[in-house]
Every structure is written in structure tokens, then in C-alpha cells.
PyMOL Python script that loads the backbone (N, CA, C, O; Angstrom):
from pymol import cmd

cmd.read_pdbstr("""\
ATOM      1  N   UNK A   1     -17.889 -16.280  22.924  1.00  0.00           N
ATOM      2  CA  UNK A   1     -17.859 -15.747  21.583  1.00  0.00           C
ATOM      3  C   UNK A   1     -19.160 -14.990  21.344  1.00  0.00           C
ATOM      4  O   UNK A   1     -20.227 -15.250  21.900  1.00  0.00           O
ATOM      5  N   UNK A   2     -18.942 -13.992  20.423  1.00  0.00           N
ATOM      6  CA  UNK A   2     -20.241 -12.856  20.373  1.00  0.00           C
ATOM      7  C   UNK A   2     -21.138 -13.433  19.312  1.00  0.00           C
ATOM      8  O   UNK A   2     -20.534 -14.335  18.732  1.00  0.00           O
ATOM      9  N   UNK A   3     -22.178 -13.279  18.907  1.00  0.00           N
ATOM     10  CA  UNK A   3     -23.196 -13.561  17.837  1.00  0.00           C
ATOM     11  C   UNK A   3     -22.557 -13.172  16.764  1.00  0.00           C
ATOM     12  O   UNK A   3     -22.104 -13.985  15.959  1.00  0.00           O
ATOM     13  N   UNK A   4     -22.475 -12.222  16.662  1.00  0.00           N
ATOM     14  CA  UNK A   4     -21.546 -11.534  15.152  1.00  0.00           C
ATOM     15  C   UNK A   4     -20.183 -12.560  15.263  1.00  0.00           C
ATOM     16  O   UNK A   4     -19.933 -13.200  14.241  1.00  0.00           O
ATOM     17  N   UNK A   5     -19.595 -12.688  16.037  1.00  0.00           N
ATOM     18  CA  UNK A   5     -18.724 -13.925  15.786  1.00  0.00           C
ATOM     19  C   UNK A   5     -18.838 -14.914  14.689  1.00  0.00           C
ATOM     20  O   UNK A   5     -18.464 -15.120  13.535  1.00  0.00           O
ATOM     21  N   UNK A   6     -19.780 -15.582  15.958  1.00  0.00           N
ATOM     22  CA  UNK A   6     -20.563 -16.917  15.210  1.00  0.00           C
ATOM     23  C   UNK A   6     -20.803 -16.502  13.958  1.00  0.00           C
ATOM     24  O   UNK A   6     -20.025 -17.066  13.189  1.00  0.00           O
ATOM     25  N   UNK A   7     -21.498 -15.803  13.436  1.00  0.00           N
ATOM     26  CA  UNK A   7     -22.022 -15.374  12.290  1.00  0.00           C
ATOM     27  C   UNK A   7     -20.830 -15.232  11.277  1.00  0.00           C
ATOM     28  O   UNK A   7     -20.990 -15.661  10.134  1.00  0.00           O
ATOM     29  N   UNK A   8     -19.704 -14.679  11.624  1.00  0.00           N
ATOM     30  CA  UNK A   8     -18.541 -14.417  11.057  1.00  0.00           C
ATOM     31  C   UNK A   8     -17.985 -15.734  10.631  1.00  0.00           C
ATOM     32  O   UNK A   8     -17.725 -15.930   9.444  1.00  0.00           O
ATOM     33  N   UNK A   9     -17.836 -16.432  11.328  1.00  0.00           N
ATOM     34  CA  UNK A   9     -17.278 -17.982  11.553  1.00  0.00           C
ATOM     35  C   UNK A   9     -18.166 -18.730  10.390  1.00  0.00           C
ATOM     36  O   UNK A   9     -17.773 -19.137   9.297  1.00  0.00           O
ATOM     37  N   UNK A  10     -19.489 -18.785  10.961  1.00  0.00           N
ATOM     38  CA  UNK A  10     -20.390 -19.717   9.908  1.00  0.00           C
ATOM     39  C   UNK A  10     -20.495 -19.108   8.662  1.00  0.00           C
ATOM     40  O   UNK A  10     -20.332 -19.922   7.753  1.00  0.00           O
ATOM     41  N   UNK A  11     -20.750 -17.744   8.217  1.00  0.00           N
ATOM     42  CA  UNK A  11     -20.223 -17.464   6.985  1.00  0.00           C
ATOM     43  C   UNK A  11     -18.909 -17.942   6.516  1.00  0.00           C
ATOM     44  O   UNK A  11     -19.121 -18.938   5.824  1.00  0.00           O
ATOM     45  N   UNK A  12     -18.090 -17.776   6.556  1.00  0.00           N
ATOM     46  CA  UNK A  12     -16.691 -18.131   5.933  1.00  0.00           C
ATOM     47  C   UNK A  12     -16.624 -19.794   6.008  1.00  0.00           C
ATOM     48  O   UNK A  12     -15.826 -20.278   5.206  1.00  0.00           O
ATOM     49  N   UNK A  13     -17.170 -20.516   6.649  1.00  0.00           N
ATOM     50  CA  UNK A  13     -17.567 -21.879   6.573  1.00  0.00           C
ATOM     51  C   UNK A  13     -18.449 -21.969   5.389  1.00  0.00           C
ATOM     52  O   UNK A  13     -18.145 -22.707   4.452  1.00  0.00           O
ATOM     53  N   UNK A  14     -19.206 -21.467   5.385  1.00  0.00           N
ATOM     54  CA  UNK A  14     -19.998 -21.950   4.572  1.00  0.00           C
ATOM     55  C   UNK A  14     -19.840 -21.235   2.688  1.00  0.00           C
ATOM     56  O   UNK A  14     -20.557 -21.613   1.762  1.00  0.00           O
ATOM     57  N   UNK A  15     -18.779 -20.229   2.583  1.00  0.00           N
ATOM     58  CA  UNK A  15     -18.240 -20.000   1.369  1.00  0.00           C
ATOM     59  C   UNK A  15     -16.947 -20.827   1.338  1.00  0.00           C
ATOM     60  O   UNK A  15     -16.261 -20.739   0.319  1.00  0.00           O
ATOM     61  N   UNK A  16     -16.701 -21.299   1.935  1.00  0.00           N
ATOM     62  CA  UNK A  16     -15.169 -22.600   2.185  1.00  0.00           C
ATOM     63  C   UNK A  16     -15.874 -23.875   1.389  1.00  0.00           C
ATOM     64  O   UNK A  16     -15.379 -24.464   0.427  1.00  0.00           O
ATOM     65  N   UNK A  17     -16.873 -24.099   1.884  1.00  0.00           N
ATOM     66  CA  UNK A  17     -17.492 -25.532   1.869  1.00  0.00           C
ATOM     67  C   UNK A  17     -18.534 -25.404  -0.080  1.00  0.00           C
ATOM     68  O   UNK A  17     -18.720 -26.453  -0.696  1.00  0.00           O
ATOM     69  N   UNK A  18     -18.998 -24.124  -0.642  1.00  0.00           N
ATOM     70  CA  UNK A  18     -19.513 -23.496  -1.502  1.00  0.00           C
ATOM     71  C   UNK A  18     -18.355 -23.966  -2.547  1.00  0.00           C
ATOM     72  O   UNK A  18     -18.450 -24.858  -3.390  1.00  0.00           O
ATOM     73  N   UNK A  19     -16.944 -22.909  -2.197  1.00  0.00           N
ATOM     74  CA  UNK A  19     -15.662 -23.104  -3.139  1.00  0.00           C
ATOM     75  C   UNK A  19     -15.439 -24.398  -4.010  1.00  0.00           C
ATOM     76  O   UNK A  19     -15.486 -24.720  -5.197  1.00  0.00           O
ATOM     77  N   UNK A  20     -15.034 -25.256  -2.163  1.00  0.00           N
ATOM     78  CA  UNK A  20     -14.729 -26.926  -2.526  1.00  0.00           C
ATOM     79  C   UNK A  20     -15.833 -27.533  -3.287  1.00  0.00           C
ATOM     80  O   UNK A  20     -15.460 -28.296  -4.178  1.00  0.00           O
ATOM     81  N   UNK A  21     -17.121 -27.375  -3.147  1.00  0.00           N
ATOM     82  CA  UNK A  21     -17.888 -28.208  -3.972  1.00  0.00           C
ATOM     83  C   UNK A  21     -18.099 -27.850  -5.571  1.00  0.00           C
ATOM     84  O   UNK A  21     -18.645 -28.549  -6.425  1.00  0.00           O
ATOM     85  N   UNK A  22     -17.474 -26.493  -5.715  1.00  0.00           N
ATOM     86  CA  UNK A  22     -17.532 -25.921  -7.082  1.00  0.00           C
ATOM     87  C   UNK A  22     -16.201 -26.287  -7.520  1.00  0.00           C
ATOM     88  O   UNK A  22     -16.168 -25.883  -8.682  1.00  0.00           O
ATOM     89  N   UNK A  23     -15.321 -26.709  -7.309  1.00  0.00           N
ATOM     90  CA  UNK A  23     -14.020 -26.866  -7.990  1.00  0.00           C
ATOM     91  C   UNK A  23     -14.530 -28.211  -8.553  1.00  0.00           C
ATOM     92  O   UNK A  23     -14.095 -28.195  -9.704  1.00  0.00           O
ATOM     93  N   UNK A  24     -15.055 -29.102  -8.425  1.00  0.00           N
ATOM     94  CA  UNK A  24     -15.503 -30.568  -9.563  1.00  0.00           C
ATOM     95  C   UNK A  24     -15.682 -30.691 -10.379  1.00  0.00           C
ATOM     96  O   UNK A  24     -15.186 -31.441 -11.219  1.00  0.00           O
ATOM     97  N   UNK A  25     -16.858 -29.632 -10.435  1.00  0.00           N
ATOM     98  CA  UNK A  25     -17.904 -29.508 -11.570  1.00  0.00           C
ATOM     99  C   UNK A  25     -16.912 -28.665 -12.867  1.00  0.00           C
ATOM    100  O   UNK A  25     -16.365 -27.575 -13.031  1.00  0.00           O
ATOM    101  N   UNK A  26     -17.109 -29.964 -13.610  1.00  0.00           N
ATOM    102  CA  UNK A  26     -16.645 -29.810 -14.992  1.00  0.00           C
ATOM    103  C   UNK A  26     -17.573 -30.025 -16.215  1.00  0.00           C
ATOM    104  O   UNK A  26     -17.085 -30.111 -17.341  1.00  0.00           O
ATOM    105  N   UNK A  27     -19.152 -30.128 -15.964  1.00  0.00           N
ATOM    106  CA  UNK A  27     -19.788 -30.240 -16.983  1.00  0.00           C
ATOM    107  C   UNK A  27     -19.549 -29.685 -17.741  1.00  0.00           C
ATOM    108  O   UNK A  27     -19.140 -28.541 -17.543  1.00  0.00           O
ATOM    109  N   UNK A  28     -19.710 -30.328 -19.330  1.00  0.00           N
ATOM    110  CA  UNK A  28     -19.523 -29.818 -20.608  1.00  0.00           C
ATOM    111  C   UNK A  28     -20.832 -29.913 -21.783  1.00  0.00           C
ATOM    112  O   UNK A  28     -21.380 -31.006 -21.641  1.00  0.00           O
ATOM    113  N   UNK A  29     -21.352 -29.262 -22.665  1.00  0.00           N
ATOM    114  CA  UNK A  29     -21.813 -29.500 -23.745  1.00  0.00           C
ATOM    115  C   UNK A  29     -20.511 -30.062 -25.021  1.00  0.00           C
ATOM    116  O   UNK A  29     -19.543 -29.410 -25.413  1.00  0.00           O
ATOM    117  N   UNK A  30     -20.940 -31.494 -25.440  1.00  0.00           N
ATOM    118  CA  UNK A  30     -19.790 -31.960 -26.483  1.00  0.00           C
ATOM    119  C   UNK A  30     -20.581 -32.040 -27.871  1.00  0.00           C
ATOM    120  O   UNK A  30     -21.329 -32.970 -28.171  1.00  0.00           O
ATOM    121  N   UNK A  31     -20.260 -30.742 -28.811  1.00  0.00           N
ATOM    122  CA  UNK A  31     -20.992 -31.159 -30.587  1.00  0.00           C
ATOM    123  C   UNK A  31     -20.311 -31.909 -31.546  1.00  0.00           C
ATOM    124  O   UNK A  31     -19.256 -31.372 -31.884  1.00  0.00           O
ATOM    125  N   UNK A  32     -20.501 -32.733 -31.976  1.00  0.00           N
ATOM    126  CA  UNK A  32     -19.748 -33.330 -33.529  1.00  0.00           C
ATOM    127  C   UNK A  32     -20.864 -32.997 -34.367  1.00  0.00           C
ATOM    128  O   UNK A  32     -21.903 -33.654 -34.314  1.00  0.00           O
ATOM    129  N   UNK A  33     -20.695 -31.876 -35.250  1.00  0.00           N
ATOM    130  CA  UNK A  33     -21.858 -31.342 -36.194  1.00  0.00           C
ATOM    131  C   UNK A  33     -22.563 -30.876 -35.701  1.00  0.00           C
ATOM    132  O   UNK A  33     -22.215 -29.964 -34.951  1.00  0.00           O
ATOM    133  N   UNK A  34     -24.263 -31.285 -35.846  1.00  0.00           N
ATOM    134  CA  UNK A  34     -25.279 -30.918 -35.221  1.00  0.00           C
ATOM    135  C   UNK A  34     -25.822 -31.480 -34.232  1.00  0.00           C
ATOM    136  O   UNK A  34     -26.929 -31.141 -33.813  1.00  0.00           O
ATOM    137  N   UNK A  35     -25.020 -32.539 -33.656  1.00  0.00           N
ATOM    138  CA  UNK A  35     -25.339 -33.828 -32.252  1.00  0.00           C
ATOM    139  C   UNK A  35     -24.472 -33.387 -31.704  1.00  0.00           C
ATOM    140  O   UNK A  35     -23.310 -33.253 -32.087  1.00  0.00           O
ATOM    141  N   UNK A  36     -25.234 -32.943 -30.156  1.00  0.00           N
ATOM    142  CA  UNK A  36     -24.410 -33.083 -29.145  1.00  0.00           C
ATOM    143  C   UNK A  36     -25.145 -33.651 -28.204  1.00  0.00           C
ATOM    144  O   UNK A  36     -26.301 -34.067 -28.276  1.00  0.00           O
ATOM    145  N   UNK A  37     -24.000 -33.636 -26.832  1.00  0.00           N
ATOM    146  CA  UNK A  37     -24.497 -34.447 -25.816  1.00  0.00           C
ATOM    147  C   UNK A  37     -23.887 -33.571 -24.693  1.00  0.00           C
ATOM    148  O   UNK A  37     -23.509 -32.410 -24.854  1.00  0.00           O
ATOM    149  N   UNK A  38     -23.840 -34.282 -23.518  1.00  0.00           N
ATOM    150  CA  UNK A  38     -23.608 -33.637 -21.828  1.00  0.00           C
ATOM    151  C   UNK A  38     -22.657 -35.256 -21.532  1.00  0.00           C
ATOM    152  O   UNK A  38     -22.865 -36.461 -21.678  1.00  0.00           O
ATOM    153  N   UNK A  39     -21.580 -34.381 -21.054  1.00  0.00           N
ATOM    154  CA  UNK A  39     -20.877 -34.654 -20.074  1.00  0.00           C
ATOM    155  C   UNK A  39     -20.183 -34.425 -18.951  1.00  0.00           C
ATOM    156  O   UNK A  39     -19.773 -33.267 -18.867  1.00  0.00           O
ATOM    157  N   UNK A  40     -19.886 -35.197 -17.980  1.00  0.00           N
ATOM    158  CA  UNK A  40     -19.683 -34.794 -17.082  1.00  0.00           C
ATOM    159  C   UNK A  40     -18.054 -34.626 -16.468  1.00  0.00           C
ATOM    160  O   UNK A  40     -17.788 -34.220 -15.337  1.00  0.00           O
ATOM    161  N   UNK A  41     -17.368 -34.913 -17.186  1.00  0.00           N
ATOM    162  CA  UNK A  41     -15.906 -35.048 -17.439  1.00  0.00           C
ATOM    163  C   UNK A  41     -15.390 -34.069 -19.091  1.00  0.00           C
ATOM    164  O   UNK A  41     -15.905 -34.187 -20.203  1.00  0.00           O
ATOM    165  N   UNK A  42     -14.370 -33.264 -18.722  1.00  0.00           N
ATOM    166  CA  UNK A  42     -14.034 -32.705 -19.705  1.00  0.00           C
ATOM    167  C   UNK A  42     -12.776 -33.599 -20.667  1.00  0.00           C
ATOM    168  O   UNK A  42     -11.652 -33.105 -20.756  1.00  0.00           O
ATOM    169  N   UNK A  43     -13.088 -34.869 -21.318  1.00  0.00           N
ATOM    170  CA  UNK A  43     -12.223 -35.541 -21.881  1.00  0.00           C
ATOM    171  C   UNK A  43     -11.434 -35.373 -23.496  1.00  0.00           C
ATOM    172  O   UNK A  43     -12.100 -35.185 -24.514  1.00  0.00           O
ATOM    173  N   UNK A  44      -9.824 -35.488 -23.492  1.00  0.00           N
ATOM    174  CA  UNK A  44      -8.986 -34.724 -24.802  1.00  0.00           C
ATOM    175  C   UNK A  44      -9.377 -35.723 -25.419  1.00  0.00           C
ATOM    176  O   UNK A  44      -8.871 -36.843 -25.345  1.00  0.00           O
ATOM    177  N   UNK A  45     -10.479 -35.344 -26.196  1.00  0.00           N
ATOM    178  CA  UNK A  45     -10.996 -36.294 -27.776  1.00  0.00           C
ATOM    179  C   UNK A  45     -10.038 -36.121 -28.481  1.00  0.00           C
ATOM    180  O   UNK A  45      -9.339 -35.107 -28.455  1.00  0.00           O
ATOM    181  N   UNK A  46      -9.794 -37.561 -29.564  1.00  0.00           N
ATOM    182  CA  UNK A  46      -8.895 -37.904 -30.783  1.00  0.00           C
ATOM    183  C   UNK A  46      -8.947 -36.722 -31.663  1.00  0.00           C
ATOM    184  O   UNK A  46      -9.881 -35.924 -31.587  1.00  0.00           O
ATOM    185  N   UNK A  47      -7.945 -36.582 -32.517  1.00  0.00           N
ATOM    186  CA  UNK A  47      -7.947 -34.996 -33.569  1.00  0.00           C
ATOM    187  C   UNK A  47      -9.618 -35.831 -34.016  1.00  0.00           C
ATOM    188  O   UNK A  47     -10.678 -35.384 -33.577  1.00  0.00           O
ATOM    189  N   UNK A  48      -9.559 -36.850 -34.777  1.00  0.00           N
ATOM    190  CA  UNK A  48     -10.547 -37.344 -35.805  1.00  0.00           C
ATOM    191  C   UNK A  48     -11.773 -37.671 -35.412  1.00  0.00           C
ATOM    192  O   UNK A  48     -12.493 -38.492 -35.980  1.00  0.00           O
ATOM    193  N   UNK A  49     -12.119 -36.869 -34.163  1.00  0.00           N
ATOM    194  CA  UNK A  49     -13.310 -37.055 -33.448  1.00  0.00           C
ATOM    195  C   UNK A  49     -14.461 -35.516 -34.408  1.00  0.00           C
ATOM    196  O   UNK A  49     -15.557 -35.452 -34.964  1.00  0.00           O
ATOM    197  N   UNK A  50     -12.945 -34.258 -33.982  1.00  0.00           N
ATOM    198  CA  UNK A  50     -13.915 -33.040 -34.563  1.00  0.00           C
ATOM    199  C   UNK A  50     -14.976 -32.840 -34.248  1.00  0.00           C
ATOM    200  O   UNK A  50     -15.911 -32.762 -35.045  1.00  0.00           O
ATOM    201  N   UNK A  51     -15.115 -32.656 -32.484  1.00  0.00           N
ATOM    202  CA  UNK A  51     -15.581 -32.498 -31.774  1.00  0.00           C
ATOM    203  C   UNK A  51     -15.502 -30.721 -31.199  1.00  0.00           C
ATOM    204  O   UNK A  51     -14.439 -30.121 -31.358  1.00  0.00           O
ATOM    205  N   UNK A  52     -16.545 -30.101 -30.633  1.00  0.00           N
ATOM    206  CA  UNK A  52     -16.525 -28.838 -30.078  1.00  0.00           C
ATOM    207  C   UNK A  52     -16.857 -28.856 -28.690  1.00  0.00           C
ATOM    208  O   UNK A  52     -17.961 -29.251 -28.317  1.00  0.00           O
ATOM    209  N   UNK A  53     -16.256 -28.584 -28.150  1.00  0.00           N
ATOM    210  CA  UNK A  53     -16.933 -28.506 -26.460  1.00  0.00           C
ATOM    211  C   UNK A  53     -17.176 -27.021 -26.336  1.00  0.00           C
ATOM    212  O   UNK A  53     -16.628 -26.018 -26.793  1.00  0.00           O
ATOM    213  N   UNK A  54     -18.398 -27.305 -25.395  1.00  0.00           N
ATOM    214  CA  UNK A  54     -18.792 -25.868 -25.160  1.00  0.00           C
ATOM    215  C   UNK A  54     -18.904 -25.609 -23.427  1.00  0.00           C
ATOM    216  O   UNK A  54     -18.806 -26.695 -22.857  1.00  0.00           O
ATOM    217  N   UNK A  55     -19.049 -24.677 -22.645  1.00  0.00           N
ATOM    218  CA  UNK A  55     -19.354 -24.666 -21.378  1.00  0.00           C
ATOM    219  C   UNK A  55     -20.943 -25.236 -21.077  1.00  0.00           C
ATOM    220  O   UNK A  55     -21.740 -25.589 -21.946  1.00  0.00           O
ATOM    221  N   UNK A  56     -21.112 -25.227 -19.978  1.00  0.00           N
ATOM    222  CA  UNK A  56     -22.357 -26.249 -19.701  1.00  0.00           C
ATOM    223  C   UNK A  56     -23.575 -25.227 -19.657  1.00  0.00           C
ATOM    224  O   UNK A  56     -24.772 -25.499 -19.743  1.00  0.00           O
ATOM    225  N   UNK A  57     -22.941 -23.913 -19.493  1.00  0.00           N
ATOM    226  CA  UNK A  57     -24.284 -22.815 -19.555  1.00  0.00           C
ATOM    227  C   UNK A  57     -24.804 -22.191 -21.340  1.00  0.00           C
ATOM    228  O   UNK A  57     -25.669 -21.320 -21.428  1.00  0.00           O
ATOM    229  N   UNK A  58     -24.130 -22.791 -22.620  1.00  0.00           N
ATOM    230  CA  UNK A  58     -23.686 -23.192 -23.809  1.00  0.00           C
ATOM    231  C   UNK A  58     -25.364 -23.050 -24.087  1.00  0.00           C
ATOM    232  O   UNK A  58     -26.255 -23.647 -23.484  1.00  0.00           O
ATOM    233  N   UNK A  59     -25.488 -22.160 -25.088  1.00  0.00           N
ATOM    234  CA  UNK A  59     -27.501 -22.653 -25.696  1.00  0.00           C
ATOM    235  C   UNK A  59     -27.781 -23.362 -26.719  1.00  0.00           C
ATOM    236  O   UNK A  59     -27.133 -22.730 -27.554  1.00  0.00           O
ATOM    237  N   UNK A  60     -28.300 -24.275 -27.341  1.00  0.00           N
ATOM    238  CA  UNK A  60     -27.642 -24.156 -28.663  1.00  0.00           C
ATOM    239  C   UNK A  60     -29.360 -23.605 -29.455  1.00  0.00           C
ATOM    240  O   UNK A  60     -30.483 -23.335 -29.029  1.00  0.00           O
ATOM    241  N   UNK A  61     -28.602 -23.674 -30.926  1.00  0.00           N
ATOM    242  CA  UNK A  61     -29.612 -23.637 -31.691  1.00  0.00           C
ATOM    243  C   UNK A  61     -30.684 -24.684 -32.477  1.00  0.00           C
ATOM    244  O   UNK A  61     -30.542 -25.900 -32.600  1.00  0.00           O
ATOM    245  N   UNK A  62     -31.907 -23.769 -33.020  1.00  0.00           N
ATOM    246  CA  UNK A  62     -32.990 -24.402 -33.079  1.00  0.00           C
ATOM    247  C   UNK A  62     -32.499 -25.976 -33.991  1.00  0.00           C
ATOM    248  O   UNK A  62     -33.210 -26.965 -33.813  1.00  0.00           O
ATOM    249  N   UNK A  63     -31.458 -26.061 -34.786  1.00  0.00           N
ATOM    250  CA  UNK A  63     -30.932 -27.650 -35.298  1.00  0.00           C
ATOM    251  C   UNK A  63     -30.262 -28.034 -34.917  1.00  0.00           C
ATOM    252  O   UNK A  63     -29.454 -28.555 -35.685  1.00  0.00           O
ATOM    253  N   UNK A  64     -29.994 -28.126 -33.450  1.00  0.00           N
ATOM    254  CA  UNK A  64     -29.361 -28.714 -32.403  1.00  0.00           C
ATOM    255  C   UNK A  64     -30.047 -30.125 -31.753  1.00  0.00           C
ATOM    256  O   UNK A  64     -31.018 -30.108 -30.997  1.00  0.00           O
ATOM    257  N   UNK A  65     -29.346 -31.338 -32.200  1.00  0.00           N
ATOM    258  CA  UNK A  65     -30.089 -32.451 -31.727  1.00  0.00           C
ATOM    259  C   UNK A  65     -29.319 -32.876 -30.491  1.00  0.00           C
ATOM    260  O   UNK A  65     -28.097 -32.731 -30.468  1.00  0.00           O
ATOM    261  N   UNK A  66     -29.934 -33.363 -29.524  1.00  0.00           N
ATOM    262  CA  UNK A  66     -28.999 -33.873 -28.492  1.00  0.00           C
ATOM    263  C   UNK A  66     -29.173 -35.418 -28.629  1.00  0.00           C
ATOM    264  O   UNK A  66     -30.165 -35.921 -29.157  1.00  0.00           O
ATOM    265  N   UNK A  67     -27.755 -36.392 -27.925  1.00  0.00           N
ATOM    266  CA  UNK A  67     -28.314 -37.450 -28.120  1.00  0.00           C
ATOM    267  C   UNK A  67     -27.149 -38.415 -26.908  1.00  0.00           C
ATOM    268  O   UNK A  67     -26.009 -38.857 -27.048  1.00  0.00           O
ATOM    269  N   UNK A  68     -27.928 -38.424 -25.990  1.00  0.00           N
ATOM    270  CA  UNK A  68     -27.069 -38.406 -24.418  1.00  0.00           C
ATOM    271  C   UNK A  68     -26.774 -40.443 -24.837  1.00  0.00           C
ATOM    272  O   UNK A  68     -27.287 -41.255 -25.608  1.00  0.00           O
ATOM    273  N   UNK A  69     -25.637 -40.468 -23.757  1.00  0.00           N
ATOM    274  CA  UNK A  69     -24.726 -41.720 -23.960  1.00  0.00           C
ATOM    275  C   UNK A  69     -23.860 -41.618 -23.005  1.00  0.00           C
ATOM    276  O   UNK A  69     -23.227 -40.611 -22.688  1.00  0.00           O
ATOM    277  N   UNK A  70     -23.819 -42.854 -22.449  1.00  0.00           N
ATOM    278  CA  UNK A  70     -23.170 -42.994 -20.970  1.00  0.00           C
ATOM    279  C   UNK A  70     -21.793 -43.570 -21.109  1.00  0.00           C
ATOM    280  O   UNK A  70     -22.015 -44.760 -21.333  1.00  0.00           O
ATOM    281  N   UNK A  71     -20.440 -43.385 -21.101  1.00  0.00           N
ATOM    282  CA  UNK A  71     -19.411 -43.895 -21.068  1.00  0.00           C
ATOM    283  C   UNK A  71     -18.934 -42.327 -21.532  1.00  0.00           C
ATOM    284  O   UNK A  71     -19.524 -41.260 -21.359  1.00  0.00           O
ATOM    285  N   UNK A  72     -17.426 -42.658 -22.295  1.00  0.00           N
ATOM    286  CA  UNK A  72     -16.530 -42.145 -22.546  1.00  0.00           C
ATOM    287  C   UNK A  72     -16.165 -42.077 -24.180  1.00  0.00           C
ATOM    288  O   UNK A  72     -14.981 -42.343 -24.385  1.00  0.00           O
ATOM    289  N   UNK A  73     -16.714 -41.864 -25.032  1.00  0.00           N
ATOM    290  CA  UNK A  73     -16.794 -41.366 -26.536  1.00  0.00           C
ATOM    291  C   UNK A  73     -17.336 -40.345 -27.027  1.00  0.00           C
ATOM    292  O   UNK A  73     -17.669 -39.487 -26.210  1.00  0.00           O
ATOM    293  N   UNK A  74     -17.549 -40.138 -28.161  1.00  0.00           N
ATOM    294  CA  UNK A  74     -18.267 -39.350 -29.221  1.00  0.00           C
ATOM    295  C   UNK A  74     -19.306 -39.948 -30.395  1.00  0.00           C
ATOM    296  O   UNK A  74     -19.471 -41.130 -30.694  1.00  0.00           O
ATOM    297  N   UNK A  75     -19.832 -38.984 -30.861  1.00  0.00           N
ATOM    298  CA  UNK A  75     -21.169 -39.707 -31.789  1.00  0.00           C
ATOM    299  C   UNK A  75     -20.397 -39.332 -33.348  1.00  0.00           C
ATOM    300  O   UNK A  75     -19.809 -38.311 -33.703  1.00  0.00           O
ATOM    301  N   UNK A  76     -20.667 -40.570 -34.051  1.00  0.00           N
ATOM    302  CA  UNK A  76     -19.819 -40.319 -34.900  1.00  0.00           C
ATOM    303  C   UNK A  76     -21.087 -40.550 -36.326  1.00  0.00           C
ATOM    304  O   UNK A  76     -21.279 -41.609 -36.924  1.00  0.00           O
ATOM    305  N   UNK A  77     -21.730 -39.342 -36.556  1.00  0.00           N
ATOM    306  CA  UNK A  77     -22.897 -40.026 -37.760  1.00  0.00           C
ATOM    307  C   UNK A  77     -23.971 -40.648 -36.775  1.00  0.00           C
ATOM    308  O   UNK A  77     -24.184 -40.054 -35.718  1.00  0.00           O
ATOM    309  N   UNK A  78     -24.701 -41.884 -37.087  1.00  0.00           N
ATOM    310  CA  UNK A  78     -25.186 -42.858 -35.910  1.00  0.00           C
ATOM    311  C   UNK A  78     -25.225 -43.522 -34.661  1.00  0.00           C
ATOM    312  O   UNK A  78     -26.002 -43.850 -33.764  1.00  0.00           O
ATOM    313  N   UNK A  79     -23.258 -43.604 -35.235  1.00  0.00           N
ATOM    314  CA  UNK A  79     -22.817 -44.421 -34.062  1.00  0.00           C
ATOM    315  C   UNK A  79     -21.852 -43.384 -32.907  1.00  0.00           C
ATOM    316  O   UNK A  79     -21.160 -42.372 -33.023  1.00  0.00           O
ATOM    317  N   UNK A  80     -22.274 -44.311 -31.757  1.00  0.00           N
ATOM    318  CA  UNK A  80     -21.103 -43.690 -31.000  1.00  0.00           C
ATOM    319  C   UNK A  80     -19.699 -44.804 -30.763  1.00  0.00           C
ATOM    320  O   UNK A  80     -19.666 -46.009 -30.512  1.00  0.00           O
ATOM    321  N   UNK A  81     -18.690 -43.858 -30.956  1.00  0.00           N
ATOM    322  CA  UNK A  81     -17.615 -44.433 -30.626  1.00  0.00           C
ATOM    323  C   UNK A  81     -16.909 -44.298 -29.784  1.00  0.00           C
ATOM    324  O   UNK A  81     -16.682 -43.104 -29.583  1.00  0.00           O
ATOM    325  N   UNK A  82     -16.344 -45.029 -29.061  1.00  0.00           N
ATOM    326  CA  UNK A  82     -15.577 -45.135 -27.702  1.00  0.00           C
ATOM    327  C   UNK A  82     -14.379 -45.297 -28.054  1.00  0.00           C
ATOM    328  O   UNK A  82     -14.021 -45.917 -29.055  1.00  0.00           O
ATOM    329  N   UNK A  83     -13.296 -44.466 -26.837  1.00  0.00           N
ATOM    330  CA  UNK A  83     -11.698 -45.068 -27.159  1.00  0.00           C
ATOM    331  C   UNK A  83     -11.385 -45.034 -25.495  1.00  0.00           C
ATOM    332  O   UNK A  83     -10.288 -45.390 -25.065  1.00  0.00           O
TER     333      UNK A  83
END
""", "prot")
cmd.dss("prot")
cmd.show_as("cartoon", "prot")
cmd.util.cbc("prot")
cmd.orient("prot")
């Protein structure tokens, strides 16, 4: 096999292997009001959540509080709530 081969070969390997690892990634920015948070799963919140998801490249603005939380809910006021 020629160098440019190889080269041919390991490129297309290595945009194969690029693809598959980008199809996962589902990060999200999630706001209820002016709190949001990061997640890593794009999950169908309750109507009565009134929640905004945004993409993960998302900026927000200067009264933008974040307020990160590990499971599967939303911030509701203070609290976070889980379903």
C-alpha cells in the first residue's frame, strides 16, 4: 500500500471515529426564569416546569444566574424539583 494510501485510510478513520463520538453529545443550557443550569441529557420537562432549553453554545445575559444540580429536575424558585 502507498503512503497516500495510508494517509487516505487514516483520514477517513479518523473522521468515522470524530462523527461517532459527536452523535452523544447532547448538552443543553436549561432556564426557568433567570436560573439556569447545564445538562447533559436533553430531558421532556412537565408543561408546569416552564422551562427553556437552549443549545450548549447558548450565552446568556448579564442577570443570568446559574445554579448546577446533579440528577434529573428543574429549579423551581429555591427549590429543585425532581420527577
Amino acid at each position: 500500500m502507498t503512503s497516500i494510501g495510508k494517509s487516505l485510510i487514516g483520514t477517513a478513520l479518523g473522521a468515522g471515529m470524530l462523527a461517532l463520538s459527536s452523535v452523544g453529545a447532547s448538552a443543553a443550557i436549561v432556564c426557568q426564569g433567570n436560573v439556569c443550569w447545564h445538562t447533559q441529557e436533553r430531558h421532556a420537562y412537565p408543561p408546569e416546569a416552564r422551562v427553556v432549553i437552549h443549545e450548549d453554545d447558548w450565552r446568556p445575559g448579564p442577570r443570568i444566574t446559574f445554579r448546577e444540580h446533579e440528577g434529573r429536575g428543574y429549579w423551581k424558585g429555591e427549590r429543585w424539583t425532581e420527577w
